[in-house]
C-alpha positions as CSV (number, residue, x, y, z in Angstrom):
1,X,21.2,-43.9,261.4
2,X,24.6,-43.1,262.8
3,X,27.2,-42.9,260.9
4,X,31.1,-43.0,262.4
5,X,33.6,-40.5,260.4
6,X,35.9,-42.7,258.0
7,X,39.1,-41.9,260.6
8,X,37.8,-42.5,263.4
9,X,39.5,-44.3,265.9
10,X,37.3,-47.1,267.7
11,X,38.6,-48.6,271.5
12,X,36.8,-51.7,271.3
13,X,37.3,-52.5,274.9
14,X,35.0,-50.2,275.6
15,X,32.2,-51.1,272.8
16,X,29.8,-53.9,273.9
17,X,30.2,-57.1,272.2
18,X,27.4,-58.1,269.5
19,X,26.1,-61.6,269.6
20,X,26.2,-62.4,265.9
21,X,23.8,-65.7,266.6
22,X,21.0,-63.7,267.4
23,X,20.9,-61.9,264.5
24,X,19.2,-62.9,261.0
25,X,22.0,-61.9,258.7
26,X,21.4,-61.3,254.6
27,X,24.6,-61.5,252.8
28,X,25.1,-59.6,249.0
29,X,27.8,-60.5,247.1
30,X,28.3,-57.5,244.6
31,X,30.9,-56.1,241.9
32,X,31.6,-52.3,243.3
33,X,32.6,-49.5,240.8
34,X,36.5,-50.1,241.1
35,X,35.8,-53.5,240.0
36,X,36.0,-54.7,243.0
37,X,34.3,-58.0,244.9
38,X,32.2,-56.7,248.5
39,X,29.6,-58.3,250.4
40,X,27.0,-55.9,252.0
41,X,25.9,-57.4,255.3
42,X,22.4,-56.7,256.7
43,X,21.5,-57.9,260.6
44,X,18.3,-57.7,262.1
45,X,17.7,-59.0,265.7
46,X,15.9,-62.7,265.3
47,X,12.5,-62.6,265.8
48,X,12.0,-58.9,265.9
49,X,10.8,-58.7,262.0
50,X,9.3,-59.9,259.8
51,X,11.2,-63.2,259.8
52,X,11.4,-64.5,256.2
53,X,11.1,-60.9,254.1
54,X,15.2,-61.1,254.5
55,X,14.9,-63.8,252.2
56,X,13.3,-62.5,249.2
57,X,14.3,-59.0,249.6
58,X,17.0,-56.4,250.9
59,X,16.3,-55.4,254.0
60,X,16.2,-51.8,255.8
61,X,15.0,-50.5,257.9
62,X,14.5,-47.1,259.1
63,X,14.6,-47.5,262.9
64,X,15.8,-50.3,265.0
65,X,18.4,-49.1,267.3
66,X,20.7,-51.9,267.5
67,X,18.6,-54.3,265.9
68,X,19.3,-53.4,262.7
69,X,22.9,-52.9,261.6
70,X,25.0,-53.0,258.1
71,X,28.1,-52.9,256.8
72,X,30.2,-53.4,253.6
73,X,33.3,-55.2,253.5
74,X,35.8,-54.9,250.6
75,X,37.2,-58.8,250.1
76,X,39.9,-57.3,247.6
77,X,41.2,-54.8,250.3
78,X,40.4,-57.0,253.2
79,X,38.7,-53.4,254.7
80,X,35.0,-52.5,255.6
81,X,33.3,-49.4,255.4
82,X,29.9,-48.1,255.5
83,X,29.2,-49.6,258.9
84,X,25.9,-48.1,260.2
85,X,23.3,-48.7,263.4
86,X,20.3,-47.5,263.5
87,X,18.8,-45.3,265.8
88,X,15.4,-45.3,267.7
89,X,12.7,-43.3,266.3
């Protein structure tokens, strides 16, 4: 899993774009610590996986390169954080 440092600064003209359709996406509304409303996004590529398990369960995955991303956004600070892609094994 790679991790970027919180202050990091990203150029996304020179990132690849994602194609968010071909991705299964799990959605989890939570409460954090603070009080606070997030939803903790899981993507998988479509078709890759096990296809319903996103369903029932939350999904991780170990592996994956970038077919299996995550990230949480804050809706009460309008920021995300914790924004991880998976290696290859």
């Amino acid at each position: 899993m790679v991790n970027l440092p919180r202050n990091q600064v990203v150029n996304f003209s020179e990132i690849p774009t994602m194609q968010l359709d071909s991705y299964d996406r799990q959605y989890v509304a939570v409460i954090n610590q603070q009080k606070e409303r997030e939803v903790w996004v899981n993507c998988e590529c479509r078709g890759k996986y096990d296809t319903d398990s996103y369903k029932y369960r939350l999904v991780d995955a170990d592996d994956g390169g970038d077919c299996y991303f995550r990230v949480k956004v804050n809706l009460d600070k309008h920021k995300y954080h914790s924004l991880s892609v998976n290696g290859e094994a």
